[in-house]
N, C-alpha and C positions, 0 to 999 in steps of 0.2 A: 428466603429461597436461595439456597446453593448456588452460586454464576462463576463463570469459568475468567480470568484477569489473569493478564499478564503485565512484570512491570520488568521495565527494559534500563539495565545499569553497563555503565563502559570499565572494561576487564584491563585491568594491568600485569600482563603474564611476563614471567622472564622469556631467559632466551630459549632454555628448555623446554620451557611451554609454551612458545609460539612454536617450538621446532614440530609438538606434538599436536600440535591446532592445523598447523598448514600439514601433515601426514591424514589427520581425519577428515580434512577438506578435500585432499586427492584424494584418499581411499573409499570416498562417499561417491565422488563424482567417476571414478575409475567404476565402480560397482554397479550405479546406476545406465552408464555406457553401455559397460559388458551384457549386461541384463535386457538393454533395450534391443541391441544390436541381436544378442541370439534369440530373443521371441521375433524381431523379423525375419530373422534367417527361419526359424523355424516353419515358421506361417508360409513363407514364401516355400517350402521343402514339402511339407504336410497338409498345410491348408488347415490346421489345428493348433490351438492356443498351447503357449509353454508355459510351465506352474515352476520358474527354478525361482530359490535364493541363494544368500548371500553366503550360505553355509558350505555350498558346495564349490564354493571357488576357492577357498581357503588352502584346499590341497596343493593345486595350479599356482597360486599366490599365497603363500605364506608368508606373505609381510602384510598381508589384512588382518591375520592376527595381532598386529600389534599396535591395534588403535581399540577405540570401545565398537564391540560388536552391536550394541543396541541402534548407535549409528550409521551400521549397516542395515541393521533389520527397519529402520525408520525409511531408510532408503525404499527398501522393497514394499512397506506401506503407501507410500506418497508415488512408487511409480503403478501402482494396481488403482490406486487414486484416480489417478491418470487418464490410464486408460480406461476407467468407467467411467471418468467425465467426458472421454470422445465419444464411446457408444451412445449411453444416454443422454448426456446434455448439450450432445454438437459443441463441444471444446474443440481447439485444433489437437492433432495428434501427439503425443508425446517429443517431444526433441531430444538430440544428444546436449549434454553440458560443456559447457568451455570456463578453460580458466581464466579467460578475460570476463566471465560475468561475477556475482556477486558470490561469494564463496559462504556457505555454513554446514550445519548439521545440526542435529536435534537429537536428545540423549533423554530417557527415561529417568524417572526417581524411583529405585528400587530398594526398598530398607535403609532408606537415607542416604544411598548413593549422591542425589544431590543437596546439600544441605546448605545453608548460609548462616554464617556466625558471624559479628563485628562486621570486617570491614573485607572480609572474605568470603570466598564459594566455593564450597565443594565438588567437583567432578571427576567424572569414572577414566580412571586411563591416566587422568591430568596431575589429583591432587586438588590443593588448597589455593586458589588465586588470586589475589589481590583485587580489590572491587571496589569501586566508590557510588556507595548506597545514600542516594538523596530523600529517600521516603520507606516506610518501614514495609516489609511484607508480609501480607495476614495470609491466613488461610492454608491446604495441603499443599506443599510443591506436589507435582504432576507432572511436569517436564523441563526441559532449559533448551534454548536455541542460540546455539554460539555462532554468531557468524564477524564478519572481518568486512569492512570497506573500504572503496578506491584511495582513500587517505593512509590506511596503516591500521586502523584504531579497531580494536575487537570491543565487542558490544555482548552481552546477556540479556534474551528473554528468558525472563522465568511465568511457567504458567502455574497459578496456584487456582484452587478451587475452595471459592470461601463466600461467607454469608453477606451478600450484599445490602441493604437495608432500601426501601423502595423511596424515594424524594415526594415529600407532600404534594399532595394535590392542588395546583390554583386556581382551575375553574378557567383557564386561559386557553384559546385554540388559535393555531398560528399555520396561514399560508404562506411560501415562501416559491419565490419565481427566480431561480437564477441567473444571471447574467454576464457581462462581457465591461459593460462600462462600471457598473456597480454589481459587487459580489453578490450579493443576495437585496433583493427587493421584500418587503415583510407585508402582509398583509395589515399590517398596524399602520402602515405609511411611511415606517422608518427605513432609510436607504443605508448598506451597508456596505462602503470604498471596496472597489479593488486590490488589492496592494500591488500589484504587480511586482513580485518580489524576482522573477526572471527578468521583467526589461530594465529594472534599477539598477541590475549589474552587468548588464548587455554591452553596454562600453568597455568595460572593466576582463570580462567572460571573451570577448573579442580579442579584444589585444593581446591577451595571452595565449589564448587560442592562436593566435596568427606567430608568435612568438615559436610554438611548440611545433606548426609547422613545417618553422624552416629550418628548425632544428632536426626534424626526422627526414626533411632534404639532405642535410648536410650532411646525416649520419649514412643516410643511403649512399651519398656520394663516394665516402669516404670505404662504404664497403662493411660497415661497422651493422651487427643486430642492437634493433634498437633497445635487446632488454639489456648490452654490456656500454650500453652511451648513459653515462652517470649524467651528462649535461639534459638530454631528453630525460629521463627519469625525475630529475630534479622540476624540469619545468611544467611535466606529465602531474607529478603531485599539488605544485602551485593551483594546477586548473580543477582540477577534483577535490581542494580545497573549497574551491568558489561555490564549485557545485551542491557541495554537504551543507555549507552556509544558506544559498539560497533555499535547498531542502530542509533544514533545521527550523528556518524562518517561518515557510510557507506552513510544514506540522504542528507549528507553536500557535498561529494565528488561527488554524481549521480547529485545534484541541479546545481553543480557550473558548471562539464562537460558539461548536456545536453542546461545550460546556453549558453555556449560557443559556442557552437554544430549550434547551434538555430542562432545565433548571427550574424556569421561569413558564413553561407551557406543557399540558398532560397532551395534547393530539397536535401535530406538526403533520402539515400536509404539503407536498413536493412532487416534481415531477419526473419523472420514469425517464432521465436522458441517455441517450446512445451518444454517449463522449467519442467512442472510437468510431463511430457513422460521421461523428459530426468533423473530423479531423482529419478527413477524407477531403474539406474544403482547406486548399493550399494556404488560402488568405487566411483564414481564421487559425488554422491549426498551433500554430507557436502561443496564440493567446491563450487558447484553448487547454494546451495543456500544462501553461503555467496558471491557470485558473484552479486547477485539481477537481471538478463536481465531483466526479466519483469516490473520491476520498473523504471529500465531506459528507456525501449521503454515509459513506459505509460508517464514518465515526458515528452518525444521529441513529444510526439502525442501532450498533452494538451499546451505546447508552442509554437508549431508550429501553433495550430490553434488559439492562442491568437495574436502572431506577425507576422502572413500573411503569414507562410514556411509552407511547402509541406515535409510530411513522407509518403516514399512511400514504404510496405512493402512485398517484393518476396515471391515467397513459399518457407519452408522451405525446400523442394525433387529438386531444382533448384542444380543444380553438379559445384556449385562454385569451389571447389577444383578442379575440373575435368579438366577443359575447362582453355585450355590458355589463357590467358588474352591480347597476340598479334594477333596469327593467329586465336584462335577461333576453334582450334581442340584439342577431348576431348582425354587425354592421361589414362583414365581409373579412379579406385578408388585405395587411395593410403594410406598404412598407418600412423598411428598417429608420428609416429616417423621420415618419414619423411618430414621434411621441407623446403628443398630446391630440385628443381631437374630442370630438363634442358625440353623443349619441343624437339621432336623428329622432328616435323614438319619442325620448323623454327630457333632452335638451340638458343633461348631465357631462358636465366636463371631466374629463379622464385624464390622470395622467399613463400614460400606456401600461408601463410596468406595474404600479400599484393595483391598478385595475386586474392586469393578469393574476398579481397574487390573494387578490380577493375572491375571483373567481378559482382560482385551485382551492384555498380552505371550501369554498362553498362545494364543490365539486369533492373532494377529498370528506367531507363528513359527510357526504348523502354515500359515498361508499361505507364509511366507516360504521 
């Protein structure tokens, strides 16, 4: 069966090709603005929705023509996106873009516009750009998302659409409880570390942090914008260096588990968490979201349905802790501190977590 992959290589463009990356990053994010701003000016005017694109601003702005137009028109897909994800899914509302967030764009493959040969890639506007391909790529190109981060470095997704092959069956079914002290608890019994790849460079991510500081003091003092203080810039990249490290680390260790995860079990079963409910608690929140849950369910969903496996996810209000994992009577809610305790019922010792991921699989195949 046909599944949609994308594989993501880092772009080495000259100078003219960065000059033409950062023109398609502003003219996406100018576009998308302009379009937001006048459907609320509209709504607020008429009280009825505005249907414009990207094609009618070209008149007004005539330097939009000189980036790839499909860039814009990707624009005005993802902002109508958008706004049906507010109507119907309760998404918050569309926002304006700034050029302090993440910059990209997304360009179509049309009659080979995007193409990859050797050790290059073809794109619309751009040319031929230097690439270093660590793994080959099967299947139709379909699109490319060029975007740039707080380091310098331009990055390629390419999505291709191509015949995935479904991973043997093992007759294995696996509950998983996640946590805080240990990453994943398995229904098998096996505990799986932390890494805490945010608090290992917490000393490190500080002091330079404190460093860049008093650097944007002194620049203030001096009267100077921080984007012409080469000293702040210079130590602005140090720290967004740290950052893509611990980020690099954290993507490596969720890819290789949910790899594994995927690999060795057809039904994984997990639980339905509210990461951004739960990050609302002060004290937990920095664990929390250098934990990633959400990242690692979304990798188990999209592999599972690449290699033929089944994620099946409980509600989060389900009293895994509660409910003995032998007899199936609920001995109450218990607190965080304790971790082990004995059933009354049937005099089976528990360790907390294990017992939770045993009852998710249990819980998880009576849905499935």
């Amino acid at each position: 069966m046909k599944k949609q992959k994308a594989y993501k290589f880092r772009l080495y463009p000259n100078l003219k090709q960065r000059i033409l990356f950062e023109k398609t990053f502003g003219c996406s994010r100018f576009i998308w603005n302009q379009m937001l701003a006048d459907r609320i000016a509209h709504y607020e005017e008429t009280g009825a929705s505005l249907k414009n694109t990207p094609a009618q601003y070209k008149k007004e702005f005539p330097w939009l023509k000189e980036v790839d137009s499909l860039a814009l028109a990707n624009v005005q897909l993802n902002l109508n996106k958008a706004y049906k994800s507010f109507f119907q899914s309760g998404f918050g509302f569309p926002r304006f873009k700034s050029k302090k967030a993440a910059q990209s764009y997304k360009t179509n493959n049309q009659n080979g516009t995007v193409a990859l040969l050797d050790r290059k890639v073809k794109l619309p506007k751009i040319g031929w750009v230097k690439i270093k391909v660590h793994r080959q790529v099967r299947g139709l190109i379909k699109s490319a998302t060029i975007s740039k981060i707080a380091t310098g470095k331009y990055f390629i997704s390419i999505l291709c659409e191509e015949e995935i092959l479904s991973l043997p069956k093992t007759n294995s079914n696996l509950g998983i409880d996640l946590g805080l002290e240990n990453f994943a608890i398995l229904s098998s019994g096996e505990k799986v570390g932390n890494p805490r790849f945010l608090t290992s460079f917490s000393k490190k991510l500080a002091r330079e942090q404190k460093i860049l500081s008093r650097k944007a003091l002194l620049a203030k003092k001096k009267g100077q914008k921080l984007s012409d203080c080469r000293n702040y810039q210079k130590q602005k990249l140090k720290v967004s260096r740290i950052h893509e490290t611990i980020s690099n680390q954290r993507r490596d260790f969720l890819n290789k588990l949910s790899a594994e995860l995927i690999k060795n079990h057809d039904v994984i079963c997990i639980e339905d968490l509210a990461s951004k409910n739960l990050m609302k608690n002060h004290h937990l929140a920095r664990a929390i979201g250098d934990v990633s849950w959400y990242e690692f369910v979304r990798q188990l969903n999209y592999k599972a349905d690449w290699y033929g496996k089944k994620i099946v996810q409980i509600s989060r209000w389900f009293p895994s802790s509660q409910l003995c994992s032998h007899c199936g009577i609920s001995s109450g809610k218990k607190p965080l501190s304790i971790r082990e305790w004995t059933c009354e019922h049937c005099d089976t010792h528990h360790d907390r977590d294990i017992n939770a991921s045993v009852n998710i699989l249990k819980e998880g195949l009576r849905l499935a």
